[in-house]
C-alpha positions as CSV (number, residue, x, y, z in Angstrom):
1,X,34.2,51.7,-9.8
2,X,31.3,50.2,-7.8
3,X,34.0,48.2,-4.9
4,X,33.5,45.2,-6.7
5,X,36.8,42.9,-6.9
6,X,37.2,40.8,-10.1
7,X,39.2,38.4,-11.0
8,X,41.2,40.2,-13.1
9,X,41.5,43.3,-10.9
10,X,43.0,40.8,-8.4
11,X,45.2,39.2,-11.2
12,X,46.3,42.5,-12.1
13,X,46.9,43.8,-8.0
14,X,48.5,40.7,-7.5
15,X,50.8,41.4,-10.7
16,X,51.7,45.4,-9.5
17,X,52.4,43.8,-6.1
18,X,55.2,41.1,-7.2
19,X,56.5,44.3,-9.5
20,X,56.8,46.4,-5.9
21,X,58.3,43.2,-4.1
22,X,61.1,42.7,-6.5
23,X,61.9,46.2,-7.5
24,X,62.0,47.4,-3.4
25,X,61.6,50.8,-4.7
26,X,59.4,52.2,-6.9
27,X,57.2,54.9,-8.6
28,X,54.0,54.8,-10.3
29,X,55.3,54.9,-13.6
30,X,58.0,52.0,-12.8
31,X,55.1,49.8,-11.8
32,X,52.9,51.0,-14.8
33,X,55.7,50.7,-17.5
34,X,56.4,46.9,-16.4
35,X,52.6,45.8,-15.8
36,X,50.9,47.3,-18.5
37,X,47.8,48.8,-15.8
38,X,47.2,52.2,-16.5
39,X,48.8,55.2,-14.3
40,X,44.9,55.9,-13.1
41,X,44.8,52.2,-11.8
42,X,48.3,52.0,-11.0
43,X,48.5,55.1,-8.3
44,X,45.1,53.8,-6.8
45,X,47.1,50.1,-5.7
46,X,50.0,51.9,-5.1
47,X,47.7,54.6,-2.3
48,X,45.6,51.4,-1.5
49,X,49.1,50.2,-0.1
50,X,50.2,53.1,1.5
51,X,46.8,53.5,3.9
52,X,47.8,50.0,5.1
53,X,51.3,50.3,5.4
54,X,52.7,48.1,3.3
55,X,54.4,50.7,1.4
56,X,55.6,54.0,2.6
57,X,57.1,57.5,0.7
58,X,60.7,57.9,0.6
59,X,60.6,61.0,-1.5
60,X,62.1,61.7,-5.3
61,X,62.9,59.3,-7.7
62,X,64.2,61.5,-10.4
63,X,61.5,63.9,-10.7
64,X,58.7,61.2,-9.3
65,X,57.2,60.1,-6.2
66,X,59.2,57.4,-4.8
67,X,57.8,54.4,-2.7
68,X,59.5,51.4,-0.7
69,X,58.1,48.1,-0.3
70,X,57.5,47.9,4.2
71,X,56.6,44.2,4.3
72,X,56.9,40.9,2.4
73,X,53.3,40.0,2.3
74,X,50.9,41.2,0.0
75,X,48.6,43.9,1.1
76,X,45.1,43.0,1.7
77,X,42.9,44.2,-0.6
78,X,40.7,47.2,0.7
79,X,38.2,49.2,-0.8
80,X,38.6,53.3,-0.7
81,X,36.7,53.5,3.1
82,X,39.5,51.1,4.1
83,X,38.0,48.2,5.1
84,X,38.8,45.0,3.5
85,X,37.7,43.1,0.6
86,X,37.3,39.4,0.3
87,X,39.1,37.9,-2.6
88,X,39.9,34.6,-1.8
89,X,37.6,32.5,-3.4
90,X,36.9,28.6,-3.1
91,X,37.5,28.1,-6.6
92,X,40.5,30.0,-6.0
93,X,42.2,27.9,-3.5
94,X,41.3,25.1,-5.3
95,X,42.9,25.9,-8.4
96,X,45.8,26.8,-7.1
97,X,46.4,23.5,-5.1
98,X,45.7,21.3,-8.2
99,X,48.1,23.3,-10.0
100,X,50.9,22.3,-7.3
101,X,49.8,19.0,-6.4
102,X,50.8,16.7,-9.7
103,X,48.4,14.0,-8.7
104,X,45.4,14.5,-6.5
105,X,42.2,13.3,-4.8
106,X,39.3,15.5,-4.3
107,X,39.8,15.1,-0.1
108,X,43.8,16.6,-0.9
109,X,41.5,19.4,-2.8
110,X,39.6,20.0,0.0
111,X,42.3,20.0,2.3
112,X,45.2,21.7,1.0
113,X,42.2,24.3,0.2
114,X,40.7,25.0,3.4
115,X,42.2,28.5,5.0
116,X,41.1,30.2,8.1
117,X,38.8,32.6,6.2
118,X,37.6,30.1,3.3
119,X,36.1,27.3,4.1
120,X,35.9,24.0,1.5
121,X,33.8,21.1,2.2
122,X,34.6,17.6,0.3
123,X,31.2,17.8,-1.9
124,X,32.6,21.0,-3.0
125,X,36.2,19.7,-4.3
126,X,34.8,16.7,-5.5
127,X,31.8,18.5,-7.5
128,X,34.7,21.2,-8.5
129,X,37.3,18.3,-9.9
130,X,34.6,16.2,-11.8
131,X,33.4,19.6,-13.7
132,X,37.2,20.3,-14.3
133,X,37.2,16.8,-15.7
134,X,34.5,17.4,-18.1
135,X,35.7,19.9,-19.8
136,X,39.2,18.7,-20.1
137,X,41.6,20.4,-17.4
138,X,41.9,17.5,-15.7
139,X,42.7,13.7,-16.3
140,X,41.4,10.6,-14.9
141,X,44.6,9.0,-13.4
142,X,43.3,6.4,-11.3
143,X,38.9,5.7,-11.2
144,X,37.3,5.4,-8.4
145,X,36.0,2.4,-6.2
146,X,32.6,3.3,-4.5
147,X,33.0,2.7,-0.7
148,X,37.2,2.0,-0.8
149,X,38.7,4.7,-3.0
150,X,37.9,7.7,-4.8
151,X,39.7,9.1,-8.3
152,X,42.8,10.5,-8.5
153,X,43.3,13.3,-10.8
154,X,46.1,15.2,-13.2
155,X,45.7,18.7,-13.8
156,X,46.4,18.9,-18.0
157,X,45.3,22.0,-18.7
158,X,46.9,24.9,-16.6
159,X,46.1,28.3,-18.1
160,X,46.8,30.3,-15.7
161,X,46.3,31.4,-11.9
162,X,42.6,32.5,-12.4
163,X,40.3,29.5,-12.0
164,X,38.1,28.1,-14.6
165,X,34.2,28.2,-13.8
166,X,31.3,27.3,-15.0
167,X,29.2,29.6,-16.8
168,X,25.7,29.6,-17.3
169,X,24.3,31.1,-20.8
170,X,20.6,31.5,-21.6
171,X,19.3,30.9,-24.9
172,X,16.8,30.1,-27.1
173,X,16.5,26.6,-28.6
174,X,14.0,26.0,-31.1
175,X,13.2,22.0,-31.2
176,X,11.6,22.1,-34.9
177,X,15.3,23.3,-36.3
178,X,17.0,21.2,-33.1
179,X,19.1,23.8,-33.0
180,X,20.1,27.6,-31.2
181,X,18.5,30.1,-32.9
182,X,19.6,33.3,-30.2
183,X,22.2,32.9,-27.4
184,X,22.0,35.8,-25.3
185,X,24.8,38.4,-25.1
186,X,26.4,36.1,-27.9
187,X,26.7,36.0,-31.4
């Protein structure tokens, strides 16, 4: 692995953890079984834990390595030196606030977004909600008034705790055909 933190390796860290959280105590194969990461993956969060002592040994469970939970917070993700890796993301944080706000401007965005190590400026939520808007997660609710008001939103489309983003994708467009005749990486 390079150190790199994706989205899904957070999803799936973030999945182990709230396994270790509920169960108290735990092996590898307890948290493997019920989140479907593999035992490789699984002991490396599980370690990961231990070095920053949000876990510690307690011995046999049966015949395997047992673990207790230390703490209530989830560990900070780290990288195998030990120092920390960033994984909250802008898009992140706002995501998750539109999926607990029911209706929202893009200043409640920015401001139920904004955390001590993440930073989200207005422009930012606002540029965030209209491309959400576009392609369909979220709904008009009220329009906006240039100069008095701005729109309120409805999230309608919540699929889950990862945040959709936009992607580019390069491609080759022949204008004689006015169509795509190779899309890179595609089909």
């Amino acid at each position: 692995m390079s150190g790199r933190v994706t989205q899904r390796n957070e999803a799936q860290a973030t999945l182990a953890w709230n396994v270790a959280l509920r169960k108290g105590e735990f092996t590898y194969q307890d948290i493997s079984a019920e989140t479907g990461i593999g035992i490789r993956n699984t002991t490396s969060l599980v370690r990961s834990w231990e070095a920053r002592n949000a876990v510690m040994r307690i011995g046999r469970i049966g015949n395997r390595q047992g673990f207790r939970v230390r703490q209530d917070e989830r560990p900070v993700a780290a990288r195998r030196d030990g120092t920390a890796m960033r994984h909250e993301t802008a898009a992140g944080n706002m995501w998750r606030a539109m999926r607990g706000l029911r209706v929202f401007t893009p200043t409640d965005i920015a401001a139920h977004s904004n955390t001590p190590t993440c930073h989200v400026a207005l422009p930012a939520a606002q540029e965030y909600c209209q491309m959400l808007a576009r392609a369909g997660y979220l709904k008009v609710e009220r329009k906006a008034v240039p100069g008095r008001r701005e729109a309120a939103y409805r999230l309608m489309r919540n699929t889950g705790p990862l945040p959709p983003r936009e992607r580019r994708v390069r491609a080759v467009y022949d204008d004689n055909l006015c169509e795509f005749t190779h899309m890179a990486g595609g089909q």
